[in-house]
N, C-alpha and C positions, 0 to 999 in steps of 0.2 A: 504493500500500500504506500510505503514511505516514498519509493522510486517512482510509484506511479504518480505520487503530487508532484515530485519535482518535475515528470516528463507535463504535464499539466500546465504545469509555469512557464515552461518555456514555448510551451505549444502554444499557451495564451498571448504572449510577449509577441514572439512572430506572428500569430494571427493580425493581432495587432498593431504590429509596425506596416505590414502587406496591406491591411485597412488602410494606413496612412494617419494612422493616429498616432498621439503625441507618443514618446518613447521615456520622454520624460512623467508624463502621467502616469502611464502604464507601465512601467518598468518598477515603482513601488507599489503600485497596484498588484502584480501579479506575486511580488517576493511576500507580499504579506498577507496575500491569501494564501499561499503556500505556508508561510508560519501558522496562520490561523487555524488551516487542517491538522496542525502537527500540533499543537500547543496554542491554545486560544489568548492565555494570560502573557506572552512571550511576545505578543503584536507592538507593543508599544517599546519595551527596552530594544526590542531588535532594529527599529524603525530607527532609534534615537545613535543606540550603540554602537550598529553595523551599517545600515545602510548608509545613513548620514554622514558616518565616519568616515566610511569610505568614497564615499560621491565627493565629499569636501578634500578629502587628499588626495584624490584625483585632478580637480578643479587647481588645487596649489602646487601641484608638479607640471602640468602641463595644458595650463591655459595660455599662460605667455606664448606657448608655441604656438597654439593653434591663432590667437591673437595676432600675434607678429606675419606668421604665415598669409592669414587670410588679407591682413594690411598692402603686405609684399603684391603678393599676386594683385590686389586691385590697382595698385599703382601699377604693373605692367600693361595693366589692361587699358586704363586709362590715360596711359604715356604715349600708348600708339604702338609700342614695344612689342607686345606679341604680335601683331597684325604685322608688323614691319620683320618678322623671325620668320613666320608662315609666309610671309609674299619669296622673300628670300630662299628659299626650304625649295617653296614650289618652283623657282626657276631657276637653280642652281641642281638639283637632284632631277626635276624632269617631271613633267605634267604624264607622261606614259608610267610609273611608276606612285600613282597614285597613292597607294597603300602604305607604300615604304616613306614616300613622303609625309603622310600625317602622323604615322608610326614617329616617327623621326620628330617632327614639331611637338608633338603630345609629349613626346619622353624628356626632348631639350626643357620643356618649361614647366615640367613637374619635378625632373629634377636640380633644376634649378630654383625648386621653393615654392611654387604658382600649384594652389590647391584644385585636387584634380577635378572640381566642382567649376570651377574657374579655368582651366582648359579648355572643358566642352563649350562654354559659353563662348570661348576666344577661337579654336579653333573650327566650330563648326562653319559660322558663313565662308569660309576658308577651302575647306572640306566639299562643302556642297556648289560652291564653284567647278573645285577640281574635279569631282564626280559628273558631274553636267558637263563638263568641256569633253571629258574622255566618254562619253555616256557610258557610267558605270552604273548598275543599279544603284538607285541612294538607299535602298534596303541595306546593303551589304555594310554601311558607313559606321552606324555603331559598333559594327566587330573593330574594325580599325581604331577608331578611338578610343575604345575598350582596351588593345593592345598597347596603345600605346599609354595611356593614360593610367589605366588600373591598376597594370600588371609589374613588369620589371623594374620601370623605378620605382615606384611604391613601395615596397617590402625587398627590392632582392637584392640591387645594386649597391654595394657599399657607400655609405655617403650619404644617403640620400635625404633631406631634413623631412620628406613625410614621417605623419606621427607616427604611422606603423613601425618603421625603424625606430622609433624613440622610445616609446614603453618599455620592449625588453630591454635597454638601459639600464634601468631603474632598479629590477630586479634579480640582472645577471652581473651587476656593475661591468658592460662591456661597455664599447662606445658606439657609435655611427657607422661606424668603417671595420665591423668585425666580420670575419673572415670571409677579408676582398676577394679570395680565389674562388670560392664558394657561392660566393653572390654572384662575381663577374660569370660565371662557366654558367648557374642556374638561371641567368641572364640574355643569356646568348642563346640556351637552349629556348626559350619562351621567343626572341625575337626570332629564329629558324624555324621554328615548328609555326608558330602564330604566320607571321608570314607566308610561309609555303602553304596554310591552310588559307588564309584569304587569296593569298595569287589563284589557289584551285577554282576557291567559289567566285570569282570574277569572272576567269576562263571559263568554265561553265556556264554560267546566266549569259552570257556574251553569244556565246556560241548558240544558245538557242535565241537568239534574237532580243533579249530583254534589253532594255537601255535606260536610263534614269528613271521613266516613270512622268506621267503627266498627272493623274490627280493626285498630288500631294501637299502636307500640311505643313507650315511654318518654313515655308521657303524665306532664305533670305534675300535681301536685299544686294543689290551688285557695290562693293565697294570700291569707293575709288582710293588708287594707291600711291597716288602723286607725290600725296604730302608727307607720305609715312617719312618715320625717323632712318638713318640709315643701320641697317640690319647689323653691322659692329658695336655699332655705338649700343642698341637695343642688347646685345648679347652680354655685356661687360656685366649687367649689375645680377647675371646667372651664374656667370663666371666667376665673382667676387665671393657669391656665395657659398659656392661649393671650395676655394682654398681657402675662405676663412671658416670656414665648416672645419676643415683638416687642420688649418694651424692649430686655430684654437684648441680642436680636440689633442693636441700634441701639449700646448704650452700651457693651458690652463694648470694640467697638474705640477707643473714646475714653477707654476708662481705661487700655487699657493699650498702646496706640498700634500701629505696624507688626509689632512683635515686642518678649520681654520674657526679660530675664536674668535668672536668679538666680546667683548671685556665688557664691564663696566665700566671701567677708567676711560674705557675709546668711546661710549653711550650712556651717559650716567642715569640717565633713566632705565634701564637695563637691569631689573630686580638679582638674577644670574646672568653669568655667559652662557652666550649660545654657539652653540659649535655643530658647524655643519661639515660631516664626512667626503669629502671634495670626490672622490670614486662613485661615488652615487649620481651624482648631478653633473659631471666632468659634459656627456651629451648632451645636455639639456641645453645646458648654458652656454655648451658652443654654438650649438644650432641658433638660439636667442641671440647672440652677438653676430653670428655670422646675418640673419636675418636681418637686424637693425642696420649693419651695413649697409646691404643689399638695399632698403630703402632710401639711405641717407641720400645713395651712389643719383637711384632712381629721381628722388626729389630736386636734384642737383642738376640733375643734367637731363632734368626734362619740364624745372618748372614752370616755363612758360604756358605747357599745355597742361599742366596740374594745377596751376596755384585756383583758376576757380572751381573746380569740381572736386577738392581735397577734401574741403571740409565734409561735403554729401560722401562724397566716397568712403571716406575712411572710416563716417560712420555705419554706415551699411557693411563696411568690413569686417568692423568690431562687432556688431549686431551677428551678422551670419556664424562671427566664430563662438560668440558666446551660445549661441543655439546647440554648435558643433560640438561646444564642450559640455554644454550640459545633457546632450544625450549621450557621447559616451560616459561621463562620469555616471550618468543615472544607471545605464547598465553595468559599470562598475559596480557601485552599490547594490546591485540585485545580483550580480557573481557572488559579492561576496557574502548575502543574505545565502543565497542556494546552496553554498560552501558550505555552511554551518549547520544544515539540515539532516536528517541522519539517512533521505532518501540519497544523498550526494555522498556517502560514505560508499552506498550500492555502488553507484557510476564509479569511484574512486577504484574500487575493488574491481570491477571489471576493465578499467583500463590498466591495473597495472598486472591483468592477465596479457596484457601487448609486453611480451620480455624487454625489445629492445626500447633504451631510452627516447631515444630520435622518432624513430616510429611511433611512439606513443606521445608525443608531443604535438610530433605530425598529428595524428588523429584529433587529438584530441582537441586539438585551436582551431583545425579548419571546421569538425565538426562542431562547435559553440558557435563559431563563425556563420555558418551556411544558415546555419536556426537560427541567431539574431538580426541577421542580414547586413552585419558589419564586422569589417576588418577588425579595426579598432576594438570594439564592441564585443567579438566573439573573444580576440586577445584577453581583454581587458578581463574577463571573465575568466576565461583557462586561466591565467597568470595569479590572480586574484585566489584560487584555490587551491593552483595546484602547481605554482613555480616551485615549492620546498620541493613536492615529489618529482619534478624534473631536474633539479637540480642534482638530489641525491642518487636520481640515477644514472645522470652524467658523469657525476664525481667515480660515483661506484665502476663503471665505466671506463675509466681514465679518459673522458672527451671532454675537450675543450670547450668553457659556457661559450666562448664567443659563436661555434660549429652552432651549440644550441640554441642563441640569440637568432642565428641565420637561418634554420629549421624553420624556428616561431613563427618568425616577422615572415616569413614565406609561406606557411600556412595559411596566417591569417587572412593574407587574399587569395587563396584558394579557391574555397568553394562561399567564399560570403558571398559574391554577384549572383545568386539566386534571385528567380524574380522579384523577392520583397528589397531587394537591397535598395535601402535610397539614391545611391549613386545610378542604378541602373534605371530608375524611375525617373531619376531626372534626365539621366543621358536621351529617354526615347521621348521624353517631354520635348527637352530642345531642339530635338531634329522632326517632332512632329512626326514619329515613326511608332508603331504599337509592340507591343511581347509577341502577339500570333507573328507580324510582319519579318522581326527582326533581332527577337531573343534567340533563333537556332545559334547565331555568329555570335554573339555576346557567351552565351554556352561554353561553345568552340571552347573560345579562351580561356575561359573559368576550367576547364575541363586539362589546357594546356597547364593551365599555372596552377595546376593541384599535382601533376605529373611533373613538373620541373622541382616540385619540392621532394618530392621519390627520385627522381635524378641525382638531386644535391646530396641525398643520402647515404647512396649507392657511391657517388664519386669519392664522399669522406671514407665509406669502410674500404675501400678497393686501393684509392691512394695516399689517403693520407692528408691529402691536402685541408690545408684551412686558407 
């Protein structure tokens, strides 16, 4: 009975979220009717103790990023910067290579910081040019920016300041850039496989005479490209951000050593010292430094065309990420409510009938993943339960956390692009494209980036590498 509430809660959660209901509502809604079944008088310390606890230290490790991120990215958008990367992309790589080319734009500016919510938006009228000049079906258009956007930079490339690489952080104290061989190789696999799958499905639909499509919905407008910034200058404040992404991650712990006090002598209102462990936060706060850069760079050398759409922008920036962070922290807080339950000792116990560590890690975050319909979210949830038991069976193992940081954060986008994912709902919102239409190629790749993480697994036990 105990396993069956907990499958209950989470069935209700994704119901839920697929409804398009708040995540934030229903995400203590479901963990405490789950307590409720289990223990009626336990509703209110658990609500107070656990979820809150944990929703708010969530929110205090990692809203700056999402903050800063969603800031970053709206300046690019609004600079003219990505429109001036994509014009660039498309006539330097080749309007015949349609695929490769959006692949390619979607990847430069997500991992160069630019929230992959804010891609879709930047690169589709882009996109939907190139598809219409080559008449490609525009059916096919979300797998493409699914690949490029979702997938290998997200979670898998070293580096990368999505949040997904940043949570395991937190909890394995690696950094950003753990085990680069690992990420690059499971990276390369996703852009080969993902690719040769979209070049098939072009070549096909082609060959039987299909072309763009005439009745369809949210076509864009033709833009003109006269004015854009030049496609260098646009690239610099990507580029700033990915080596100060790296410095920092190198020099942070050399300035301020194993851990660092602030006194009361240095803040005399300061009732004790507070001493923050620098290994823990070493990625956080390069990612936040590197970010703030990347802004400064952007503000500087583009504010002619920012200074009056800053003020709207940046609130809408702030707005969307504060949204972003309080749904995952919400289902943070409902991981860690579901942890505590004795029906999630069952789940425990059968997953650590999966012998091998990685494997079971794998499992276990893409499956949280695919049922809450988030990267993030599924993470934040495995992690939140069950980082002790993957650690220890890493350690036990002799494999290295950082191998297991790159497992995680590759899991996690996995199998979350499930129909409920928000990501995927918005993707066919903006292109004006439906699930019957145009979720088989969104699939695809979800389907690719679950196999790239059993790639990365197989390549660590066979050679070694990290």
């Amino acid at each position: 009975m105990s396993f069956l509430i907990v499958l209950a809660a989470l069935a209700f959660l994704m119901f839920a979220a697929y409804r398009g209901y708040s995540v934030i509502l229903f995400a203590p809604i479901a963990a405490l009717g789950a307590v409720l079944l289990t223990e009626p008088a336990a509703v209110a310390p658990v609500f107070s103790g656990i979820f809150m606890e944990k929703m708010v230290g969530f929110v205090k490790l990692y809203f700056p990023v999402f903050m800063l991120g969603a800031v970053f990215g709206k300046l690019i958008e609004l600079s003219g910067f990505s429109e001036s990367i994509v014009a660039a992309a498309m006539r330097y790589i080749g309007r015949s290579r349609a695929n490769a080319v959006i692949v390619a734009v979607c990847a430069l500016l997500t991992y160069g910081g630019v929230s992959l919510f804010v891609v879709v938006f930047a690169v589709y009228p882009f996109a939907a040019e190139l598809y219409r000049q080559s008449n490609i079906p525009k059916r096919l258009m979300p797998g493409a920016l699914a690949l490029g956007a979702f997938s290998f930079t997200m979670d898998s490339l070293p580096g990368t300041p999505q949040i997904q690489n940043i949570i395991p952080t937190t909890f394995f104290e690696t950094t950003s850039w753990a085990a680069p061989i690992l990420g690059t190789l499971g990276s390369l696999f996703m852009i080969v496989v993902g690719l040769s799958y979209l070049e098939w499905r072009r070549r096909a639909a082609m060959a039987r005479g299909e072309g763009y499509g005439t009745v369809l919905q949210n076509e864009p407008e033709r833009t003109e490209s006269a004015a854009l910034p030049n496609p260098l200058l646009a690239l610099l404040p990507l580029i700033l951000v990915g080596v100060a992404n790296f410095v920092l991650t190198k020099m942070i712990p050399e300035w301020y050593g194993a851990s660092f006090t602030v006194a009361p002598d240095i803040l005399p209102g300061l009732k004790a010292p507070v001493t923050t462990p620098i290994k823990t936060v070493v990625a956080i706060w390069a990612v936040q430094g590197a970010l703030l850069l990347g802004i400064l760079l952007v503000v500087a050398t583009a504010f002619a065309r920012l200074k009056d759409r800053f003020a709207a922008g940046s609130k809408a920036a702030v707005g969307g990420a504060l949204l972003a962070a309080m749904n995952t922290a919400s289902e943070y807080g409902f991981g860690g409510v579901i942890a505590a339950l004795p029906g999630f000792v069952v789940v425990g116990n059968a997953l650590k009938s999966i012998p091998d560590p990685l494997v079971n890690a794998a499992v276990s975050v893409s499956s949280l993943a695919g049922i809450t319909g988030s990267a993030s979210g599924g993470m934040s949830i495995a992690l939140a339960a069950m980082s002790d038991l993957f650690i220890q069976g890493a350690n036990a193992a002799q494999i290295p956390l950082e191998v297991l940081h790159r497992v995680v954060a590759m899991a996690s986008g996995g199998m979350d692009t499930l129909p409920h994912n928000g990501a995927v709902i918005t993707l066919l919102a903006v292109t004006g494209l439906t699930h019957k239409e145009s979720y088989k190629e969104i699939f695809a790749v979800t389907v690719i980036k679950t196999l790239a993480v059993f790639f990365v697994i197989a390549v660590y036990y066979l050679t070694g590498l990290v």
